[in-house]
C-alpha positions as CSV (number, residue, x, y, z in Angstrom):
1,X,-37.8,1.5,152.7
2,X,-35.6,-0.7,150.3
3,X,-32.4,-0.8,151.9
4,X,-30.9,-2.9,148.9
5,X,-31.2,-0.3,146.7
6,X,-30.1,3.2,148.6
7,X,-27.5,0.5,150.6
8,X,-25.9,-0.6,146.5
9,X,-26.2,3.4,145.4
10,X,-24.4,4.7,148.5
11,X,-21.9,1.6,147.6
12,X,-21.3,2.7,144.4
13,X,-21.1,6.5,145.0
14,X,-18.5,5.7,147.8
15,X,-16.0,3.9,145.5
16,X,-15.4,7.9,144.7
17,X,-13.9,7.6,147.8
18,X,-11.2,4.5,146.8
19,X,-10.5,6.4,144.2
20,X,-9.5,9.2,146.7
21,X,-7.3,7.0,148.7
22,X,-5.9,5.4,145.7
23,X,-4.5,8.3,144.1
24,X,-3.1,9.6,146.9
25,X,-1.2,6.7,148.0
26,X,-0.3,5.4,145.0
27,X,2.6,7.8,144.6
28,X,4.5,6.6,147.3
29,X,5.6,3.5,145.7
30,X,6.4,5.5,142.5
31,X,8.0,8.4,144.0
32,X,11.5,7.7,144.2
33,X,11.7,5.7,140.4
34,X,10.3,9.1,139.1
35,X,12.6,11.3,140.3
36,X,15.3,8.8,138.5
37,X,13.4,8.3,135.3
38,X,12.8,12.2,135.1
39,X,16.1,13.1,136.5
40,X,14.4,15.7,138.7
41,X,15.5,17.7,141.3
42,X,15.2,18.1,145.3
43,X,12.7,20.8,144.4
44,X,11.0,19.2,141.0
45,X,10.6,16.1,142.7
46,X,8.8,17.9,145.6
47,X,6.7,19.8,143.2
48,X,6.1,16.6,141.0
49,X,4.6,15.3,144.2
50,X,2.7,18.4,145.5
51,X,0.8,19.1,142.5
52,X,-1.8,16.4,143.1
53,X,-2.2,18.2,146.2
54,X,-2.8,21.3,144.2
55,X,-5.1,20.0,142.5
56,X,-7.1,18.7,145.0
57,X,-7.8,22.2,146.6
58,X,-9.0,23.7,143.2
59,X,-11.0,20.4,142.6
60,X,-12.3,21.1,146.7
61,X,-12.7,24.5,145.5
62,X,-14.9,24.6,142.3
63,X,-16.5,21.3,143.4
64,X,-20.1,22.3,143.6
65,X,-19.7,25.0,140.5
66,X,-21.1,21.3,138.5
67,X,-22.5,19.9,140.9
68,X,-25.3,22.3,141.4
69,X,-25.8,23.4,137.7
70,X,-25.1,19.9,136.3
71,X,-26.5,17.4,139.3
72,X,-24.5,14.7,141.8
73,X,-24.9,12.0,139.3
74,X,-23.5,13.9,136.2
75,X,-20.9,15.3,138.3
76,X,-19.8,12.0,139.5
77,X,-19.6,10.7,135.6
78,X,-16.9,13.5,134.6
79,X,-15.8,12.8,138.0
80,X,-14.7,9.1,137.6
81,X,-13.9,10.2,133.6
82,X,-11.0,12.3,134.9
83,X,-9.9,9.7,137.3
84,X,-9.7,7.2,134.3
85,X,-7.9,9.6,132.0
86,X,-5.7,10.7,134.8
87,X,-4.0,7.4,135.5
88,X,-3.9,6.4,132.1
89,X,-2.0,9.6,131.1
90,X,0.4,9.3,134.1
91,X,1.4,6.1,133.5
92,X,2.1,6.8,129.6
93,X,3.1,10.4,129.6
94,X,5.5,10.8,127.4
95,X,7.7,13.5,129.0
96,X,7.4,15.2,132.8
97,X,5.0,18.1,131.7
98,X,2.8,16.0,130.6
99,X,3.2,13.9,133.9
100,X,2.5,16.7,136.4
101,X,-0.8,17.8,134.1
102,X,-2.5,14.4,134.5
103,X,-1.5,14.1,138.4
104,X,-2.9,17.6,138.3
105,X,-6.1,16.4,136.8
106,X,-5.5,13.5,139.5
107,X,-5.9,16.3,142.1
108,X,-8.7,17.6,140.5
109,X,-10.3,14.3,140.7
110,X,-10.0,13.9,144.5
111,X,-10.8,17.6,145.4
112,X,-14.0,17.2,143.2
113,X,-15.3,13.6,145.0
114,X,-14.7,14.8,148.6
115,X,-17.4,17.3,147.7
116,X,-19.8,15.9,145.9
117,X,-19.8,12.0,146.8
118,X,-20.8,12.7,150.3
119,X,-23.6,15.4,149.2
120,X,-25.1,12.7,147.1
121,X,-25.1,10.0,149.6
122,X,-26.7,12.5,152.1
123,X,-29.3,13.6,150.0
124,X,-30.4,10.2,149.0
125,X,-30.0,8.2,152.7
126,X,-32.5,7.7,155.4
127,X,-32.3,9.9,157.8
128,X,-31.9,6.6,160.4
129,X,-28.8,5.9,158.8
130,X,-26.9,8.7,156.8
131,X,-24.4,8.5,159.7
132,X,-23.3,5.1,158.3
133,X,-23.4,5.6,154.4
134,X,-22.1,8.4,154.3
135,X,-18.9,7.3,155.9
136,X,-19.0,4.9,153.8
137,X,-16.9,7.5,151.8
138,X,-14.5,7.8,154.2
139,X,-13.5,3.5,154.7
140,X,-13.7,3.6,151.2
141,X,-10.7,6.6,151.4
142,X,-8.9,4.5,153.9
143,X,-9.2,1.2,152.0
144,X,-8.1,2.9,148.7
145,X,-4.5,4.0,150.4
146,X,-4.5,0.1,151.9
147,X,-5.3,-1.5,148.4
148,X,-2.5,0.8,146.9
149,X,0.3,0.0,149.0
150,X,-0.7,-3.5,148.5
151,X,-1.0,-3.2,144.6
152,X,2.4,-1.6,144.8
153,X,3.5,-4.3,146.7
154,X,2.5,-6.8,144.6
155,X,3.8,-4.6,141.2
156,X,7.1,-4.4,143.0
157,X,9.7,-2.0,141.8
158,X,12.0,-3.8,139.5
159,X,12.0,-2.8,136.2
160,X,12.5,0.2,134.7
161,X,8.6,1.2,134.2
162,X,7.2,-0.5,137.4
163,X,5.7,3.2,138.0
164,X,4.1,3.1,135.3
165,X,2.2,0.0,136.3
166,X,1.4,1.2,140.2
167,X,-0.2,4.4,138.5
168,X,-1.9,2.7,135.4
169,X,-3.4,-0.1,137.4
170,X,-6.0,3.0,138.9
171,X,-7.6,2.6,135.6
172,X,-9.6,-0.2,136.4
173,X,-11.2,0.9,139.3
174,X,-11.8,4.3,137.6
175,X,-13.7,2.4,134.4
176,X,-15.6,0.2,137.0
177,X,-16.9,3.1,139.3
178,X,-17.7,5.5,135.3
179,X,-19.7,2.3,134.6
180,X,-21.8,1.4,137.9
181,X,-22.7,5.1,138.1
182,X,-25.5,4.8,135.1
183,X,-26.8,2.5,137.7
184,X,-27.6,5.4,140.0
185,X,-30.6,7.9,140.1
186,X,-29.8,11.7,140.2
187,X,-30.5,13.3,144.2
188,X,-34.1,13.4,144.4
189,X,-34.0,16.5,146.6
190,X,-31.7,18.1,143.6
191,X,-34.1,17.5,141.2
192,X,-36.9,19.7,143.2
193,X,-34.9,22.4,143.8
194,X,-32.8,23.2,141.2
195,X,-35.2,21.5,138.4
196,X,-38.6,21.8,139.6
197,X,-39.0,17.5,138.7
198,X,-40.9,16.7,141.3
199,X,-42.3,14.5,140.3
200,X,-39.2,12.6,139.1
201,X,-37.6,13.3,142.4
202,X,-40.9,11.2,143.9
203,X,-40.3,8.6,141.9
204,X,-36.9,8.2,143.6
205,X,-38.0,8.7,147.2
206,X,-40.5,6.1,146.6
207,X,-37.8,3.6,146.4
208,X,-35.9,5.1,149.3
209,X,-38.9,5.3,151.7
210,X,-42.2,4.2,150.4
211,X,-44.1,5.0,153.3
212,X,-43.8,8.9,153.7
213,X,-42.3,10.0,150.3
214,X,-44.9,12.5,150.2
215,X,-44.0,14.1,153.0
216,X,-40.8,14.4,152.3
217,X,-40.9,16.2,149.0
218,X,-43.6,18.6,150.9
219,X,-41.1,18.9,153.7
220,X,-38.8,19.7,150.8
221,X,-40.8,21.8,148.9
222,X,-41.6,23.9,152.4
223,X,-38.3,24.2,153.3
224,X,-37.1,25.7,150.0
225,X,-40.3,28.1,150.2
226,X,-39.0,29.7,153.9
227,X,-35.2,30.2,152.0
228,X,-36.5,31.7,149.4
229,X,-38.8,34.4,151.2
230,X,-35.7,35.0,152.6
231,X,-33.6,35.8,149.5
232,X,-30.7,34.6,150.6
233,X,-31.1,30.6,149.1
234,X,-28.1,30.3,147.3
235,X,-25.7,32.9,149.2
236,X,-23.8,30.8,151.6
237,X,-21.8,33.9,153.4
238,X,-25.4,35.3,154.1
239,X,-25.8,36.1,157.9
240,X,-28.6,33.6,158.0
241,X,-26.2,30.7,157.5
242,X,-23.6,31.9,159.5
243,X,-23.4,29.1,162.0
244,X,-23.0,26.2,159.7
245,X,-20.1,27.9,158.3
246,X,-18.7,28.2,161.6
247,X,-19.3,24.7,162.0
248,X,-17.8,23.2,158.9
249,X,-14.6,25.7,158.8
250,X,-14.1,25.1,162.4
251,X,-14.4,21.2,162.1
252,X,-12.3,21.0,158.9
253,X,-9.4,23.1,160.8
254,X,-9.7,20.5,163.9
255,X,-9.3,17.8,161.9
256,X,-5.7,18.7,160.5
257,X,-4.2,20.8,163.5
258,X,-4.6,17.2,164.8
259,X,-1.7,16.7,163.0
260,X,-2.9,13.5,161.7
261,X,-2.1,14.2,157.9
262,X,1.7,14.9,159.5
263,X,1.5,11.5,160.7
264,X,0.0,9.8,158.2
265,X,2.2,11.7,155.8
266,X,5.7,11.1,157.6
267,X,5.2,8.4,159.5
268,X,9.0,7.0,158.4
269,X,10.2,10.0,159.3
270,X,8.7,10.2,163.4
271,X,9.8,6.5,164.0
272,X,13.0,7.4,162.6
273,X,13.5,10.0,165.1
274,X,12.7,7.8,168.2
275,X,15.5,5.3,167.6
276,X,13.4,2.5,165.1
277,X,15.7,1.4,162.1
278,X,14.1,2.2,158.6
279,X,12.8,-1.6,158.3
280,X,11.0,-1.2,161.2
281,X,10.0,2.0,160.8
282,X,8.0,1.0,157.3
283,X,6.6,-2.0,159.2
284,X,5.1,0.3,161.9
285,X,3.5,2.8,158.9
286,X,2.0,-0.9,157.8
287,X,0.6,-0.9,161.0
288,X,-1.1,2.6,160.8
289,X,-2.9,1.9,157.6
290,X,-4.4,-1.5,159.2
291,X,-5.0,0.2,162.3
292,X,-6.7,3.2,160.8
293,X,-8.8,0.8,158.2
294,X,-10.0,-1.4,161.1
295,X,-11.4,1.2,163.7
296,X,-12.9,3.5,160.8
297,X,-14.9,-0.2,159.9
298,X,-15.8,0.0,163.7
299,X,-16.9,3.4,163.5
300,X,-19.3,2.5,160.7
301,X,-21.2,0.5,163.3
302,X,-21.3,3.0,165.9
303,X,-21.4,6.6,164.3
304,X,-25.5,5.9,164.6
305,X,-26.4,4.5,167.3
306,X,-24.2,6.5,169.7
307,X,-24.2,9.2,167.1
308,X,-21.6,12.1,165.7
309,X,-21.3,14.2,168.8
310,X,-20.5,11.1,171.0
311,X,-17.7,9.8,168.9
312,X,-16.3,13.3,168.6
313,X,-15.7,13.4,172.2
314,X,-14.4,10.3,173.2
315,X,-12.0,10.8,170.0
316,X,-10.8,14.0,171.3
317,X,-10.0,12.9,174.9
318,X,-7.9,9.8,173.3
319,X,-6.7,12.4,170.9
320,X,-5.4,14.5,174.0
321,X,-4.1,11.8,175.6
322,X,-2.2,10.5,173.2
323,X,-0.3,13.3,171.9
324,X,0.5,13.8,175.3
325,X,2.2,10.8,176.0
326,X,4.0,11.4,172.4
327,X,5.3,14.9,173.5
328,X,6.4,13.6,177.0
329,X,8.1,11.1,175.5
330,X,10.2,13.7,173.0
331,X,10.1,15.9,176.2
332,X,12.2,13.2,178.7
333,X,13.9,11.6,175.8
334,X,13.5,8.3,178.4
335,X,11.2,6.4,176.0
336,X,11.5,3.0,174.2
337,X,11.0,3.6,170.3
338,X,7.9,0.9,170.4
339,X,6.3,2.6,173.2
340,X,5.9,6.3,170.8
341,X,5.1,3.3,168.0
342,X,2.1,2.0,170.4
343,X,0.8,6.0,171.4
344,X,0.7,6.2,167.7
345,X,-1.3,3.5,166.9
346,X,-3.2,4.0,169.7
347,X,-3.7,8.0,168.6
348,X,-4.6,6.3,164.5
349,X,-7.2,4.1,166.4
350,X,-9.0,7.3,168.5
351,X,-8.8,9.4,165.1
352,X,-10.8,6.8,163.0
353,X,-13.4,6.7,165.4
354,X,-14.1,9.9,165.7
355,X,-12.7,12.3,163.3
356,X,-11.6,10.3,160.2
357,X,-15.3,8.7,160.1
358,X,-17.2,12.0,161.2
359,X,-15.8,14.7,159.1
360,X,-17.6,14.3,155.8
361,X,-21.0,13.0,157.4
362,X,-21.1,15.8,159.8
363,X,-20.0,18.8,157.1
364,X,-22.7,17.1,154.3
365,X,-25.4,17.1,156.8
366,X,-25.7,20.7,158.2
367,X,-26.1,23.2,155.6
368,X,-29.8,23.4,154.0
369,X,-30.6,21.9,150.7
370,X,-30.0,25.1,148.1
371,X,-26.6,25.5,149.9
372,X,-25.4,22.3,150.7
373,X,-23.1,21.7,147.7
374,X,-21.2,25.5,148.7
375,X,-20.9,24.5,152.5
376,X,-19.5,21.2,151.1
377,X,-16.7,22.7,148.9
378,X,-16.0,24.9,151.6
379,X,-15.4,22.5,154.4
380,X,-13.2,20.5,151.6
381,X,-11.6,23.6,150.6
382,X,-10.4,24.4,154.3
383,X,-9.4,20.6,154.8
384,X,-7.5,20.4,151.6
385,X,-5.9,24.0,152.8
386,X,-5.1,23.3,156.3
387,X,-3.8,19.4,155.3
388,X,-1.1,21.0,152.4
389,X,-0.1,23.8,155.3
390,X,0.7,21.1,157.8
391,X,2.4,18.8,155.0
392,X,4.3,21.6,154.5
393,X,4.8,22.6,157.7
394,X,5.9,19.3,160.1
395,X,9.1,19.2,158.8
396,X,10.3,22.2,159.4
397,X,8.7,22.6,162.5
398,X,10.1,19.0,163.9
399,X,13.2,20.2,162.7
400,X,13.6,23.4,164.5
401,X,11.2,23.0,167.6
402,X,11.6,19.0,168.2
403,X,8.8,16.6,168.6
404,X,8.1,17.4,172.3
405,X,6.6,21.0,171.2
406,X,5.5,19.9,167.9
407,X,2.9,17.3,169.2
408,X,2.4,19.3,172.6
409,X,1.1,21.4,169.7
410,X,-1.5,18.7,168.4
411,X,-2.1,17.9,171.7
412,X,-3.5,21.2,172.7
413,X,-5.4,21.9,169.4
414,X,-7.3,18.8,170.5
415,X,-8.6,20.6,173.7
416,X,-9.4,23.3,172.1
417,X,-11.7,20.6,170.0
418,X,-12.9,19.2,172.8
419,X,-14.6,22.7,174.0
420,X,-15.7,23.1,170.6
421,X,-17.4,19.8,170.1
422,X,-18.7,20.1,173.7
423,X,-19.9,23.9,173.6
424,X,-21.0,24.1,169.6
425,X,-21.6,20.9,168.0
426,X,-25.1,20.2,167.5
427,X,-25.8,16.5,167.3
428,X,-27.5,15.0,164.0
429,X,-28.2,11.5,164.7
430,X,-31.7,10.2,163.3
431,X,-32.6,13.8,162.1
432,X,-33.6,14.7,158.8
433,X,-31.6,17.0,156.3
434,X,-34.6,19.4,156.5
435,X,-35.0,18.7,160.3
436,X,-31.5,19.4,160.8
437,X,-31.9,22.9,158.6
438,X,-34.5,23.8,160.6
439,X,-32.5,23.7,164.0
440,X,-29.1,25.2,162.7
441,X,-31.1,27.7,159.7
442,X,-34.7,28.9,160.2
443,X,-34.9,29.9,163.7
């Protein structure tokens, strides 16, 4: 096996994922000067930043519409082309139209990479340690929103086009990861099914593992046979594949009605409301972007050896507990400010672990080879869907319910996923995709 090679592929393929995190942090340090610059309104200024958001659940959406007919590597090329356009046309759009079309195209970007990124890596990863490079994605996410809070750090905000800069600066990352992705082969496993280049795809799979290439493609080949018979290969609402898509919709759903995208989101905001001045509240959102980068770099280490199922549970009993002790805390109202600060960070720690480093392994791994890029976009799709609803949502429902019920909330959800992850998820540690297939698919 030539773990340099897959290890600097899987590398490369993640840095979709900074992108990800980039563009969607980026705008925080930009908001506020572009509502002024603009002159916008309370609601243009929401919309102006919502329709990244937008974008990302039609990029989530038509996300494997290329990536099936065009391949994962070719896909990833217009994928990092639109990321490079999109952050040179935001910072030197010339009017606000034009603004909200290249964060839209932003969107698109992000939507696009959280479905076909992690399919790739999958489909080119030993099966001994997809767990890790594929969330490779996922620290890449989290190290994107840390690197752009720091770039806009370091940009500042004085000067009239500062914004400009904080959005523009995305362009070098963008041209780096259009570049190193020449260096990449297409998805062996791709190439057989949906091109007949076996031989091609063998070449490949030689590089990945040398020793039983062979036996892969046949286990390939085999597999694709046994859909076929069935003529349902490349209908993902088929009955047959009926349980992944449980899977994948109910893990995506899980993973927002945590209410960590209301966190993450509004962070500010829920220190605000337990007494922390707004200096201190910013210092303590600091704290959830370190805090979330560290224990997803733990996770990396862990996701297989103890494997997916593991981490999901011990990340759901935290989860629980946690968002307990938040609601109590709103409940009594006899709580210090940096005690909800510590069940936060705490919470941020148990989500990275489990969730935040799981989702996109677990969702790329279960649905069989002529459907995988379909289950992807729709676990994405319901992500991307649940994650605007509960942007949309926490205010509202913090304002009119309080925090007590509004985390008791969370916290509930999260037993609910506890009896999920208990009752229905399989674990995939150490299998193969077509292993895997087999157990969920061709009973």
């Amino acid at each position: 096996m030539n773990n340099q090679k897959v290890l600097i592929w899987s590398i490369i393929v993640a840095l979709g994922g900074f992108l990800f995190g980039f563009d969607t942090a980026v705008i925080s340090g930009a908001e506020q000067a572009i509502q002024k610059f603009w002159n916008l309104t309370p609601v243009e200024h929401g919309f102006t930043i919502s329709i990244a958001l937008i974008g990302t659940i039609v990029g989530s959406l038509m996300g494997s519409i290329p990536s099936d007919r065009l391949g994962r590597r070719k896909t990833l090329i217009l994928i990092a082309g639109t990321y490079l356009v999109a952050s040179l046309g935001t910072a030197l759009a010339t009017n606000w139209y034009l603004f909200l079309f290249f964060r839209f195209m932003g969107g698109l970007g992000v939507g696009a990479s959280s479905v076909t990124a992690p399919v790739y890596i999958s489909e080119i990863a030993p099966a001994e340690r997809r767990g890790r490079l594929v969330a490779m994605f996922q620290f890449n996410v989290v190290l994107g929103i840390l690197i752009s809070y720091f770039s806009n750090y370091l940009i500042g905000q004085d000067g009239e086009s500062s914004w400009r800069w904080m959005l523009g600066v995305q362009a070098i990352p963008s041209l780096l990861f259009l570049v190193l992705l020449f260096l990449v082969p297409e998805s062996p496993r791709w190439l057989i099914l949906k091109k007949g280049k076996v031989e091609e795809a063998r070449a490949t799979l030689r590089i990945i593992n040398p020793q039983n290439c062979d036996e892969i493609v046949e286990s390939i080949r085999a597999n694709h046979r046994a859909e076929e018979a069935t003529g349902s290969a490349n209908q993902l609402l088929s009955s047959k594949y009926k349980f992944p898509v449980f899977l994948a919709v109910a893990f995506a759903i899980f993973n927002q009605v945590s209410g960590i995208n209301a966190i993450i989101y509004y962070a500010p905001r829920i220190f605000e409301m337990t007494g922390l001045a707004r200096g201190s509240s910013l210092l303590s959102t600091v704290g959830i972007g370190l805090v979330n980068f560290l224990f997803t770099l733990l996770a990396l280490n862990f996701i297989d050896r103890v494997g997916r199922k593991t981490l999901m549970l011990i990340g759901s009993v935290g989860l629980i507990s946690t968002l307990g002790l938040v609601s109590q805390a709103f409940y009594t109202q006899n709580f210090s400010s940096w005690a909800v600060t510590v069940y936060l960070l705490v919470y941020i720690a148990f989500f990275a672990f489990s969730q935040g480093a799981v989702i996109w392994v677990f969702i790329s791994e279960i649905f069989p080879n002529e459907v995988r890029a379909k289950g992807q976009t729709l676990g994405s799709f319901t992500h991307w869907v649940m994650a605007a609803l509960i942007a949309f949502s926490f205010p509202m429902l913090s304002e009119r319910f309080g925090g007590g019920h509004t985390f008791l909330f969370f916290s509930l959800m999260m037993v609910l996923q506890l009896l999920f992850v208990w009752k229905f998820m399989p674990e995939t540690k150490g299998k193969s995709l077509e292993q895997i297939e087999r157990t969920l698919v061709l009973h």
